[in-house]
Backbone bond lengths (Angstrom), bond angles and torsions (degrees), N, CA, C in turn:
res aa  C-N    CA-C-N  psi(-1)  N-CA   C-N-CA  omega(-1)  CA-C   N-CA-C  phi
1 X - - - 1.464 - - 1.517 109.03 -
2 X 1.386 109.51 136.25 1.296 104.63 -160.65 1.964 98.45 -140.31
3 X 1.143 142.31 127.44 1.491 153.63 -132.51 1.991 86.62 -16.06
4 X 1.591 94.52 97.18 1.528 101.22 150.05 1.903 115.09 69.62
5 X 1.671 101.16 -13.58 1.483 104.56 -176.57 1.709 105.38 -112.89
6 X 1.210 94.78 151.58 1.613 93.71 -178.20 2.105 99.36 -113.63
7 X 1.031 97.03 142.55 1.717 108.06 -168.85 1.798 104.34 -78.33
8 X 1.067 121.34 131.89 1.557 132.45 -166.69 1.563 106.98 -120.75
9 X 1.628 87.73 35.33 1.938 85.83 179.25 1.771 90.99 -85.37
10 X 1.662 104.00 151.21 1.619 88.61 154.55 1.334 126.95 -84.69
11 X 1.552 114.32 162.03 1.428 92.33 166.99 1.237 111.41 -104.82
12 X 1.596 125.79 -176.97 1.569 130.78 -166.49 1.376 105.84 -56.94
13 X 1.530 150.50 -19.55 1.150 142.03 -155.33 1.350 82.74 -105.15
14 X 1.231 131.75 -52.56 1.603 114.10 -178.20 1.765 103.84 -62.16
15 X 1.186 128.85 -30.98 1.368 100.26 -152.69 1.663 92.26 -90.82
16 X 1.188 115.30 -14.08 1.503 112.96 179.58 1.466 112.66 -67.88
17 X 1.666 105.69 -33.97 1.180 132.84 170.82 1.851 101.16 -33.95
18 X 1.584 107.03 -69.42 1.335 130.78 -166.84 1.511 101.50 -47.37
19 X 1.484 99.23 -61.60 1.625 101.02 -177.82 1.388 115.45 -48.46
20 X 1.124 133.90 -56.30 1.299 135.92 -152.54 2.100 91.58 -62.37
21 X 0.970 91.84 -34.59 1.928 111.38 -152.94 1.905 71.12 -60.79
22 X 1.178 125.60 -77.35 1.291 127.33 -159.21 1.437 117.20 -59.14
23 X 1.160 105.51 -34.57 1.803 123.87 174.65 1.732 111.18 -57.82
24 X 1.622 108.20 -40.73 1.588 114.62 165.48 1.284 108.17 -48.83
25 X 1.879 115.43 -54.26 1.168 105.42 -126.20 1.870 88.33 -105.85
26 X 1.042 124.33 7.95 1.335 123.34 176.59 1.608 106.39 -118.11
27 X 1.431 116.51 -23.27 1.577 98.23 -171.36 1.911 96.19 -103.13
28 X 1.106 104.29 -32.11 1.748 104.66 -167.99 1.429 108.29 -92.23
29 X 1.451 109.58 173.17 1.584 99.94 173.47 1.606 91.94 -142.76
30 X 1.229 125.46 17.91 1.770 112.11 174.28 1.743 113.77 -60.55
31 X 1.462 89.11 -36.15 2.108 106.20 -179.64 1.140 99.90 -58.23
32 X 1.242 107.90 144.82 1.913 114.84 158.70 1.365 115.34 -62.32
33 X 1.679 123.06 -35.64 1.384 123.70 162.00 1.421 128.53 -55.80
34 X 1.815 104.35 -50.78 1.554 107.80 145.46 1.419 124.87 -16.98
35 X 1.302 104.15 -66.55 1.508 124.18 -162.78 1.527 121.19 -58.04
36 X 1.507 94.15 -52.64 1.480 115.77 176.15 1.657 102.29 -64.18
37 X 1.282 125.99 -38.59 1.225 127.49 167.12 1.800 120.44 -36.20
38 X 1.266 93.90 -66.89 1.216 117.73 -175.99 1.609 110.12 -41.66
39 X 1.328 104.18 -59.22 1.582 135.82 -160.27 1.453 96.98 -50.96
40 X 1.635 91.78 -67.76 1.477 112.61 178.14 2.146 128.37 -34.26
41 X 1.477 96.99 -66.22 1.339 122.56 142.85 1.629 124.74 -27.88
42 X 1.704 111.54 -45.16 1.016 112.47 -177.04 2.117 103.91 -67.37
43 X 1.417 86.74 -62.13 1.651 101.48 -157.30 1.166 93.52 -54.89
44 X 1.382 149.99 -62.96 1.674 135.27 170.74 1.236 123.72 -50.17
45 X 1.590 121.19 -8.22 1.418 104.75 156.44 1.081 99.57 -83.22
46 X 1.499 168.27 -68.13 1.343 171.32 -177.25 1.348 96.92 -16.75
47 X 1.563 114.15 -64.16 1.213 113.93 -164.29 1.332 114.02 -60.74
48 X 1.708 123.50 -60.45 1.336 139.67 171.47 2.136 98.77 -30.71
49 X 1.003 98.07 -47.98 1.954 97.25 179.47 1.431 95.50 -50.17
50 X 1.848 109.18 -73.00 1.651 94.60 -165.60 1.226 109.71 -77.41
51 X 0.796 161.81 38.06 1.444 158.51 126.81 1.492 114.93 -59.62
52 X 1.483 130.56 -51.77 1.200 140.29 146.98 1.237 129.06 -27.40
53 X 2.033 116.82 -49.17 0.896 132.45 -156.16 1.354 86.58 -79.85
54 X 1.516 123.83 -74.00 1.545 145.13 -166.91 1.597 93.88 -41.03
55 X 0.910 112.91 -40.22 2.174 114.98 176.23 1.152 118.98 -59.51
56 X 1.242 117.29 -27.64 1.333 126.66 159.14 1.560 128.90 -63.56
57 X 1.246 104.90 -39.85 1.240 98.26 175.06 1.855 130.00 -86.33
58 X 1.045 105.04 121.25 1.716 99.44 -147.16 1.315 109.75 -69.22
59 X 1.367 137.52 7.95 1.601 138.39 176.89 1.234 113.83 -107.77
60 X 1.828 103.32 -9.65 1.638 92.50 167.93 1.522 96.22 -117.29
61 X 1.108 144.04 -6.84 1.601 147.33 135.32 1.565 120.54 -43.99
62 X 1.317 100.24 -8.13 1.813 94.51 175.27 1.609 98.51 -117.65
63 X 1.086 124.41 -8.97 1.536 121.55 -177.61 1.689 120.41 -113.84
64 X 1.319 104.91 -0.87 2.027 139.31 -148.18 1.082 101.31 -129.40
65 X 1.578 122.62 -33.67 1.241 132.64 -141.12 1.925 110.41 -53.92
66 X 1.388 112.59 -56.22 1.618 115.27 -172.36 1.762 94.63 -76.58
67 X 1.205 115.09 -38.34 1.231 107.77 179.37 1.937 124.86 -46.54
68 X 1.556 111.93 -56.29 1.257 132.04 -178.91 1.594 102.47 -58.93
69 X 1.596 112.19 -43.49 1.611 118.72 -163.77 1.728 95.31 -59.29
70 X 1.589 115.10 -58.27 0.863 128.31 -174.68 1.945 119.48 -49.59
71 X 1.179 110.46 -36.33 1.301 134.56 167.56 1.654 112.43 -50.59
72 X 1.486 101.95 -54.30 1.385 122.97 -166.13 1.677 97.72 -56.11
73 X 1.594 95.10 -62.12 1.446 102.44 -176.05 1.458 126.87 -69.28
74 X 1.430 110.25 -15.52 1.860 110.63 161.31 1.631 86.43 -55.73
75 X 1.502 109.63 -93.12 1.478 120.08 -177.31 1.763 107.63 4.19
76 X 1.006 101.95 -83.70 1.886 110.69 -160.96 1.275 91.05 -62.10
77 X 1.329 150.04 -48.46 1.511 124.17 -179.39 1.400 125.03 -67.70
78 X 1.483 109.49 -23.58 1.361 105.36 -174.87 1.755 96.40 -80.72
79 X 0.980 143.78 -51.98 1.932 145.96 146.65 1.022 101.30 -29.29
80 X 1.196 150.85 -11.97 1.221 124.13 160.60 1.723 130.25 -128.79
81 X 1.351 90.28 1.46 2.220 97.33 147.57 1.318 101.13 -97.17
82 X 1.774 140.97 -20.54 1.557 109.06 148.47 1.768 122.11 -49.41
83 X 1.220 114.58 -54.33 1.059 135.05 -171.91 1.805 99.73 -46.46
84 X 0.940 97.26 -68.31 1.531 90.45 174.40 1.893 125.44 -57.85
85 X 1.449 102.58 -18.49 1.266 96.13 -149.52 1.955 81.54 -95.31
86 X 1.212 100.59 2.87 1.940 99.58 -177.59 1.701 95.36 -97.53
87 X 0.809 127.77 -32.37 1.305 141.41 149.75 1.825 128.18 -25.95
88 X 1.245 78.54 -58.49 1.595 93.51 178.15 1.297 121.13 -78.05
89 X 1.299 95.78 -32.09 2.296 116.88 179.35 1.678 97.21 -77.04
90 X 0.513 110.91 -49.94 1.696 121.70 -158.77 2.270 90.43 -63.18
91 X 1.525 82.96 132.48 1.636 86.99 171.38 1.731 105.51 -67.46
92 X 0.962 121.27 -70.97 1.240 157.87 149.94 1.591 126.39 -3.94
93 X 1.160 118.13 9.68 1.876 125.17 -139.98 1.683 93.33 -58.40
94 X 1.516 125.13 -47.47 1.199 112.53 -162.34 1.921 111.52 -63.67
95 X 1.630 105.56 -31.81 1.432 110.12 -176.76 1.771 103.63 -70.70
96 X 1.484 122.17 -47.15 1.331 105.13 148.74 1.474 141.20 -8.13
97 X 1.435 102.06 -79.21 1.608 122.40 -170.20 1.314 102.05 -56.36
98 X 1.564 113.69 -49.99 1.394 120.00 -173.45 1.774 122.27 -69.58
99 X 1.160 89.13 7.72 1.862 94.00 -169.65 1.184 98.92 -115.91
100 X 1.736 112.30 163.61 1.467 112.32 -162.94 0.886 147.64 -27.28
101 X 1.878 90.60 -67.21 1.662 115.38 -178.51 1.536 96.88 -77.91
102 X 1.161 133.78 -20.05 1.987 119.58 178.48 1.623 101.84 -75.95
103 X 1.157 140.48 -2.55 1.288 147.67 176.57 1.158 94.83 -75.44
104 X 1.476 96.54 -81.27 1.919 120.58 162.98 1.330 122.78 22.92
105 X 2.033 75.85 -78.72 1.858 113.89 -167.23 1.825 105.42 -74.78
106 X 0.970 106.69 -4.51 1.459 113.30 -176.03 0.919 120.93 -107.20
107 X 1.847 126.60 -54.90 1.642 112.41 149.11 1.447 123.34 -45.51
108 X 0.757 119.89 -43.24 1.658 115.74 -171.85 1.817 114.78 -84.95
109 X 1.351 112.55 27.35 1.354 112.62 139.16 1.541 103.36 -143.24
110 X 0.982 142.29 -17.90 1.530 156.80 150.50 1.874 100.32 -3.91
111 X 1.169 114.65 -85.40 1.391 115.89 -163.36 1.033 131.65 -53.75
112 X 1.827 121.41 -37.71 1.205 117.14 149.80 1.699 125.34 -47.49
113 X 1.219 142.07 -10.73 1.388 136.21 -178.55 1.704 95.49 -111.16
114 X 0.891 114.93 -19.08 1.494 92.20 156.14 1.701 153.04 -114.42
115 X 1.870 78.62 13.36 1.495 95.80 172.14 1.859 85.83 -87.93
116 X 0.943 143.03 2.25 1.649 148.83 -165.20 1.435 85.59 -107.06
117 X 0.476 149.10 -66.19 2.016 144.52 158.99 1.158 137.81 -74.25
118 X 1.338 123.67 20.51 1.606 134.48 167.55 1.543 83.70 -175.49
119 X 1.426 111.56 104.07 1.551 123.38 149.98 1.285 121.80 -31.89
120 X 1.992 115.73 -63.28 1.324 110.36 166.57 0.921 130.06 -70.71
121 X 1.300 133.94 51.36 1.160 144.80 157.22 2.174 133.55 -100.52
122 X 1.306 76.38 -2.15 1.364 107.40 -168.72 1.738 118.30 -28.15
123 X 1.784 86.05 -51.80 1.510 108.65 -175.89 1.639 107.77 -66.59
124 X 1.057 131.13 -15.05 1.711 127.07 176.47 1.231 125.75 -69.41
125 X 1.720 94.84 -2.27 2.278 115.72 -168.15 2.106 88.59 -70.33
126 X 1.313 112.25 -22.29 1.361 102.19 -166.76 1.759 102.96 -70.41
127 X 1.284 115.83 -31.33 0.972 89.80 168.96 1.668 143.75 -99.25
128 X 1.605 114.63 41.90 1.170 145.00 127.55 1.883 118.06 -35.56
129 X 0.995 108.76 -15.18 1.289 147.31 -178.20 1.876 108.14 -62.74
130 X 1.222 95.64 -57.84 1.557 128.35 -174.85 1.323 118.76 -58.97
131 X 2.078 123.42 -13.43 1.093 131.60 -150.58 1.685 88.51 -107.40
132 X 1.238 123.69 26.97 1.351 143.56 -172.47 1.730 97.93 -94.99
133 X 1.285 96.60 -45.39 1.530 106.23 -159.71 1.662 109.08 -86.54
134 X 1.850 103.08 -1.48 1.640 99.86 166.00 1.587 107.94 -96.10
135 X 1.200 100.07 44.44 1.531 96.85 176.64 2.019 105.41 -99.93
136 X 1.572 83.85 -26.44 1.603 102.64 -173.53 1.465 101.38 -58.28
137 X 1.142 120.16 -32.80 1.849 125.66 -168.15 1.566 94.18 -87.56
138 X 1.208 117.15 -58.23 2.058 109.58 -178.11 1.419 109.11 -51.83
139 X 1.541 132.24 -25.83 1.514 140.17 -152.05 1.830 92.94 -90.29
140 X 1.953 107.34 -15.50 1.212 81.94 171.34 1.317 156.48 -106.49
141 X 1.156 80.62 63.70 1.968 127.54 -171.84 1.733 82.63 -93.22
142 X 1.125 144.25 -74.82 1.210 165.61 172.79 0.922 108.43 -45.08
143 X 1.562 146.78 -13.61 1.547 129.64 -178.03 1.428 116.13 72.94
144 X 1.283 131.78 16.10 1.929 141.64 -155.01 1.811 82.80 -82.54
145 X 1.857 106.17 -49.66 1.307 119.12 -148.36 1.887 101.32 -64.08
146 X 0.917 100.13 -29.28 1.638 116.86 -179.28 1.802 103.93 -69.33
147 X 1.460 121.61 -52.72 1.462 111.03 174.40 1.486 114.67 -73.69
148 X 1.268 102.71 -23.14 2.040 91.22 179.73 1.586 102.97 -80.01
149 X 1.395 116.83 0.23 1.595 93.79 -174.17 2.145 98.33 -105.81
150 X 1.335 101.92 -4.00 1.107 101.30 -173.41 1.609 87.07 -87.58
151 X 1.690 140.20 -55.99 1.218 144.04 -174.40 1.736 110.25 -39.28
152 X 1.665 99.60 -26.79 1.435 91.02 -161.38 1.950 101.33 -100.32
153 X 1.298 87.64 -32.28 1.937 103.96 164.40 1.798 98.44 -34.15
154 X 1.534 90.24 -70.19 1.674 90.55 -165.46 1.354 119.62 -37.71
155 X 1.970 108.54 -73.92 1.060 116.34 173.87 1.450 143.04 -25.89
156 X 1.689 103.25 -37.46 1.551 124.84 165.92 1.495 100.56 -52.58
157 X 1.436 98.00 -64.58 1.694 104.75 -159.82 2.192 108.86 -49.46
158 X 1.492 88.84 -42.52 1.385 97.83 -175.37 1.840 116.04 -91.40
159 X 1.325 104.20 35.28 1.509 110.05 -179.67 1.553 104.73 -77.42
160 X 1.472 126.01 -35.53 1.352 103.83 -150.49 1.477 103.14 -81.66
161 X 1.890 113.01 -31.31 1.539 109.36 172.58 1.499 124.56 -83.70
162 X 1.542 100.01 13.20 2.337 101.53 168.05 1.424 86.27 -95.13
163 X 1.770 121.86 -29.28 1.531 94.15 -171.76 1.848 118.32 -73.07
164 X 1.315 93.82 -25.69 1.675 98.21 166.58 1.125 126.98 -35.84
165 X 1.679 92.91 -65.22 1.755 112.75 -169.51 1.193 103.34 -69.14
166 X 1.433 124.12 -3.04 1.633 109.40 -169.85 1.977 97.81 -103.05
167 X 1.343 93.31 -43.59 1.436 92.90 167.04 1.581 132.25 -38.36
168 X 1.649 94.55 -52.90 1.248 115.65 -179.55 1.749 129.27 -49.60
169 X 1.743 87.38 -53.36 1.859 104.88 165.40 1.401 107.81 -67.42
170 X 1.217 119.34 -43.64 1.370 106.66 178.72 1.473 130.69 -76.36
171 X 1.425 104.71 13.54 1.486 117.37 168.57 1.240 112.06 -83.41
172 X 1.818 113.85 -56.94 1.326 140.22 127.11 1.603 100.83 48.29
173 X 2.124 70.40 -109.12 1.197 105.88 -156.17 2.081 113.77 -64.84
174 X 1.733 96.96 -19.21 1.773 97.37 164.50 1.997 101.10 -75.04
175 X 0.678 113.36 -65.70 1.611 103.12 178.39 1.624 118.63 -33.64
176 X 1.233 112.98 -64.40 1.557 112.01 -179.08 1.432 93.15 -48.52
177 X 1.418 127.13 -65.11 1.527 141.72 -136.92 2.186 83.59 -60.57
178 X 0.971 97.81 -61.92 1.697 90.77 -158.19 2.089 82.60 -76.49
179 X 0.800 139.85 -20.19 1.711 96.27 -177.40 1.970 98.23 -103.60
180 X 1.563 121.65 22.88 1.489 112.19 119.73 1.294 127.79 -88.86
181 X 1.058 128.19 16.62 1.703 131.15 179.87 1.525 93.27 -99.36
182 X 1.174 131.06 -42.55 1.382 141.47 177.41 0.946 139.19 -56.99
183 X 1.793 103.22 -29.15 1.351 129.21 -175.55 1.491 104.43 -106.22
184 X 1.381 109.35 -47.85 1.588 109.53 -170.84 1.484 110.73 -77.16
185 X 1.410 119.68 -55.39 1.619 136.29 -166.62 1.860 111.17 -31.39
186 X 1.525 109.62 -16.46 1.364 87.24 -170.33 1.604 97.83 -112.78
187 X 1.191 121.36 20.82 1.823 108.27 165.27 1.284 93.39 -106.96
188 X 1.655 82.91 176.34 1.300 127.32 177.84 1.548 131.37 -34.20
189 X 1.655 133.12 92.36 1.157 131.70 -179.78 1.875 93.10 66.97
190 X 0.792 109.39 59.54 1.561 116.15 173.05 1.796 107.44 -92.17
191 X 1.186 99.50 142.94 1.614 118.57 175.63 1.252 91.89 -99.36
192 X 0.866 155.68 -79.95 1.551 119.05 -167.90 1.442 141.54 -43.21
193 X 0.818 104.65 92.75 1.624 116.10 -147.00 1.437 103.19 -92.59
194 X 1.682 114.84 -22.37 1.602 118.33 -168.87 1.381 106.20 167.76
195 X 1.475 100.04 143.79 1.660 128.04 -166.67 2.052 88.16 -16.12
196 X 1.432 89.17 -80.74 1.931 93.48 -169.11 1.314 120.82 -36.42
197 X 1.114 103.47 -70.53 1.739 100.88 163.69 1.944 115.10 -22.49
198 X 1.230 110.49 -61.19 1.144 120.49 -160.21 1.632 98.11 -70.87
199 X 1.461 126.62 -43.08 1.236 125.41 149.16 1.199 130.07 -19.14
200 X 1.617 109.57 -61.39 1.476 110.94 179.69 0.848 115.22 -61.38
201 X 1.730 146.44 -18.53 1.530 146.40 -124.32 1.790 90.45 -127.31
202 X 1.502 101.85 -29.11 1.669 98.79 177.05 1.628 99.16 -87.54
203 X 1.292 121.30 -26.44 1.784 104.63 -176.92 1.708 105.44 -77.62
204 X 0.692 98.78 -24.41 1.517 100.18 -173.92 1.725 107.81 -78.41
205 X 1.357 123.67 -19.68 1.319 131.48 -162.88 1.593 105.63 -109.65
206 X 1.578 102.17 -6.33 1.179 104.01 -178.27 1.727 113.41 -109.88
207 X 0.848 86.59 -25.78 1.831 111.43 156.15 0.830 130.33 -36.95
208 X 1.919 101.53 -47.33 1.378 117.86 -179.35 1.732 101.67 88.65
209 X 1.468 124.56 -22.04 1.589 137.42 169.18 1.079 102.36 -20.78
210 X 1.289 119.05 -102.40 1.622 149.92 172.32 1.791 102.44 81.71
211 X 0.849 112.45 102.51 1.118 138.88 160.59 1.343 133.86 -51.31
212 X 1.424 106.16 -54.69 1.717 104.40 174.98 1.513 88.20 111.76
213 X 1.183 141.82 -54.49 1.240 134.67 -128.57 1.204 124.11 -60.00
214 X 1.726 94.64 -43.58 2.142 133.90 156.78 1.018 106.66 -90.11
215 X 1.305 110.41 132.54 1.374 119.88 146.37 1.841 141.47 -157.88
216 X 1.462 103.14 132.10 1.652 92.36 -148.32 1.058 107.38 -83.86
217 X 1.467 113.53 157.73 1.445 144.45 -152.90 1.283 113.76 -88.81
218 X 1.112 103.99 -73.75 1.792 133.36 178.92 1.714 112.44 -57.21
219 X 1.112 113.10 141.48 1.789 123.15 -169.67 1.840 96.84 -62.43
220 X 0.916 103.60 -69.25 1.790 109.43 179.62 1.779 106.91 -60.50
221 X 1.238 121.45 -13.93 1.648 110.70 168.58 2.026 91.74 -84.49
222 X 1.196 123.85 -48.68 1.364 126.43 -169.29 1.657 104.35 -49.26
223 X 1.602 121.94 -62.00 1.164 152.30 166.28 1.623 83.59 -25.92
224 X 1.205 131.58 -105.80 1.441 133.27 -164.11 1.423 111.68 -45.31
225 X 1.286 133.08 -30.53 1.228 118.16 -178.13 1.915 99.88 -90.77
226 X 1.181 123.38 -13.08 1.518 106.83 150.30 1.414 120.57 -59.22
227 X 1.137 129.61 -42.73 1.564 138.35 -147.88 2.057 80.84 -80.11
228 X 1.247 105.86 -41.48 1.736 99.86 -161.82 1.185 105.18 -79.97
229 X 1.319 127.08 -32.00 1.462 112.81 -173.68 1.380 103.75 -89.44
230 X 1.538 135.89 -14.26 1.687 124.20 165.16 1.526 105.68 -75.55
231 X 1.326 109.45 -37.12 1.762 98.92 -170.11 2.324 93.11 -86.54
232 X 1.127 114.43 23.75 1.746 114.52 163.83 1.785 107.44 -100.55
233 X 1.596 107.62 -27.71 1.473 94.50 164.88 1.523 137.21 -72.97
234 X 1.735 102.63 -32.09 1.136 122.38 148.28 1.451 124.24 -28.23
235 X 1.650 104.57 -75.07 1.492 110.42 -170.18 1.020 119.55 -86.99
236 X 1.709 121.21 10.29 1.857 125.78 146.13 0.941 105.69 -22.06
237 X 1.580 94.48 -104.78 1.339 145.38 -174.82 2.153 99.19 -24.72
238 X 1.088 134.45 -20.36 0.971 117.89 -165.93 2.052 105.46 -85.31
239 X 1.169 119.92 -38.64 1.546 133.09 178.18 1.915 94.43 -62.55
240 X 1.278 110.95 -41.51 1.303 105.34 178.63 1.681 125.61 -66.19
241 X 1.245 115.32 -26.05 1.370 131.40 -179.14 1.816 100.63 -90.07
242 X 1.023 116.61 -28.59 1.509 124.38 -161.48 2.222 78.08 -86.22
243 X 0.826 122.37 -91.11 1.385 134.81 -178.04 1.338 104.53 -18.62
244 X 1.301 113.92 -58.18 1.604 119.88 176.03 1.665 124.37 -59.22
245 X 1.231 106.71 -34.70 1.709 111.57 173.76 2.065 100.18 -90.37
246 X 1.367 118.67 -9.74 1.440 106.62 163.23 1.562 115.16 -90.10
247 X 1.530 133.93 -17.72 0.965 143.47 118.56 1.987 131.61 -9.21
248 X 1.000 87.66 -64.13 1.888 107.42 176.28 1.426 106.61 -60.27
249 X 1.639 93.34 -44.99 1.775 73.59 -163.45 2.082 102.45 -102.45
250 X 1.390 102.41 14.27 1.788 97.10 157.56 1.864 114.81 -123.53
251 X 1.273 97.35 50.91 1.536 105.90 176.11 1.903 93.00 -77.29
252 X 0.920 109.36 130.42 1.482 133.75 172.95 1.515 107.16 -114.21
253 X 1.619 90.61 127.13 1.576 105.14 168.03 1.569 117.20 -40.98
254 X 1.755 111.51 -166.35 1.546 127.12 166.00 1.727 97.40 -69.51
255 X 1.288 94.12 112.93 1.613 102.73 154.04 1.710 118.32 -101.31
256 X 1.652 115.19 168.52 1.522 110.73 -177.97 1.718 80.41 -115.24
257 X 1.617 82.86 -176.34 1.859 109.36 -172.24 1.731 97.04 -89.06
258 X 1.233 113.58 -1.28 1.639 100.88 -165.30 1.300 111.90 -69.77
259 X 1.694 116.57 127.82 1.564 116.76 -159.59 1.788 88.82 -102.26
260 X 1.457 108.96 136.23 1.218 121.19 167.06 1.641 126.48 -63.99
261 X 1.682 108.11 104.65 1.600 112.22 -171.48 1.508 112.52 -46.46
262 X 1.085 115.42 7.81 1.827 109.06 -172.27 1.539 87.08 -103.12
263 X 1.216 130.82 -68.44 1.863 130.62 -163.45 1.326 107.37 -116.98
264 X 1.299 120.05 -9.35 1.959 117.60 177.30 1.060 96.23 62.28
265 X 1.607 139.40 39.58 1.426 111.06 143.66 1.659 118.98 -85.09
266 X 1.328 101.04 171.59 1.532 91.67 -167.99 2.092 89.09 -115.15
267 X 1.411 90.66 -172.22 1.538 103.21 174.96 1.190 121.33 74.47
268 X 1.736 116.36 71.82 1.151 129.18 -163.91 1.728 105.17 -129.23
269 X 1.073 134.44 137.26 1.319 139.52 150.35 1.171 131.10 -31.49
270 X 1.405 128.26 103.56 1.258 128.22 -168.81 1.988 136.58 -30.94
271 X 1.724 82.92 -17.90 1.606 95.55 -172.34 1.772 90.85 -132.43
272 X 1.320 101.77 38.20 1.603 100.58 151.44 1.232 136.57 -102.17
273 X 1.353 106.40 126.56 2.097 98.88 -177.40 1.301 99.16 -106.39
274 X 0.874 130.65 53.11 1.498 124.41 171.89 1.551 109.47 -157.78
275 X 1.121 116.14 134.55 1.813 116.47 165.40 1.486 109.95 -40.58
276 X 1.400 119.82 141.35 1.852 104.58 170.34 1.357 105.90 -96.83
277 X 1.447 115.91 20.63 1.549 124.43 -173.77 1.826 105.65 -125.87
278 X 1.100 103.96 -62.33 1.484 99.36 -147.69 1.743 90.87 -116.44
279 X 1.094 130.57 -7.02 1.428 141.10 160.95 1.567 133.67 92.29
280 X 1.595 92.33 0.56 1.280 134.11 178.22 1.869 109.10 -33.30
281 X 1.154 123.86 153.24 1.297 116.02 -178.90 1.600 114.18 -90.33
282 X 1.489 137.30 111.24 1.598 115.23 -158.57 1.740 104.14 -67.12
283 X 1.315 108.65 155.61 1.733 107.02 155.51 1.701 113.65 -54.79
């Protein structure tokens, strides 16, 4: 106290105080403030989508028009003083930024400020689009965040035999594709017009798709496009079995929601003291 006034600085235990208070209520969702956070967060990303969506359509974009713009821009400021304010909590800001959802959090208010500084830029608002996919981080109230990291575990694990199988069909589908170019190309008003073309007509047949768009003429072009679309049910089912045993072997225990103060990712093992990302020590 100094002539009659008392000083209203905080000190570090209050302001650490502060942090922690905001660090609950933006990274966790066990709190009811958490929660309401979350909730909150959720329904304006929903909204920010249809707002986008409805912009698209040009009869309610010509009558909507200042209304939606105006919408857009609540949207992107309020995404981006979160954006900052996860930023600021986070020990860690660069391992943040650099991780999924901070990509995420960055395209999806990003495009509006730079169609505001390069006009032609206009077309990049679609991916405003993307703020769909921070639903995956609010859901993890729900545990969602725990199966997409096991879906994506697998897939990693099982990359080198999808790249096979993809190789493999796509050898396939150039072989079939040019010996229907071979077979079909010389009748009458023929759609196979050339190797690619004829390419497309085997991916699509192997798919099982079928389109309509091609279609062969000749008994021995018919003959091969039977053989491809029975042996395409076959070679489904094979990426699906491959995915499923990379699956099996990254089944992960009960994880909690507690997001690590160094990068805020979440989905950690109940008896983990360490980030499984950025290596951070947990609270």
């Amino acid at each position: 106290m100094k002539g009659g006034r008392t000083s209203h600085v905080e000190s570090p235990e209050q302001e650490k105080s502060l942090r922690e208070k905001l660090w609950t209520i933006v990274f966790e969702a066990e709190t009811p403030l958490g929660k309401l956070f979350d909730l909150v967060l959720l329904g304006a990303i929903l909204l920010s989508v249809l707002a986008v969506m409805l912009e698209s359509v040009s009869s309610i974009a010509a009558e909507w028009g200042p209304q939606l713009a105006a919408a857009e821009w609540f949207f992107t400021g309020l995404f981006t003083l979160e954006y900052l304010l996860r930023i600021a909590l986070v020990r860690r800001p660069l391992r943040y930024m650099r991780s999924f959802y901070g990509v995420v959090d960055l395209l999806s208010c990003l495009p509006l400020y730079l169609t505001y500084f390069f006009p032609g830029a206009h077309s990049l608002l679609v991916i405003r689009i993307l703020r769909l996919l921070r639903v995956f981080r609010i859901l993890k109230m729900m545990s969602h965040v725990r199966g997409a990291e096991t879906i994506m575990r697998g897939l990693i694990a099982s990359r080198a035999k999808i790249t096979v199988f993809f190789v493999s069909v796509l050898l396939i589908a150039v072989l079939a594709g040019t010996l229907m170019y071979v077979v079909e190309n010389g009748e009458e008003n023929t759609q196979f017009t050339s190797i690619p073309m004829s390419i497309y007509y085997a991916v699509v047949s192997i798919t099982t798709v079928g389109f309509g768009d091609m279609v062969a003429v000749t008994v021995l072009g018919k003959l091969i496009t039977t053989i491809l679309v029975l042996s395409g049910y076959a070679i489904i089912a094979v990426p699906t079995g491959i995915a499923i045993t990379g699956l099996m072997r990254y089944q992960q225990g009960d994880q909690t929601t507690d997001a690590c103060p160094g990068c805020g990712v979440h989905g950690h093992l109940p008896d983990a003291k360490y980030c499984r990302r950025c290596g951070e020590k947990l609270d």
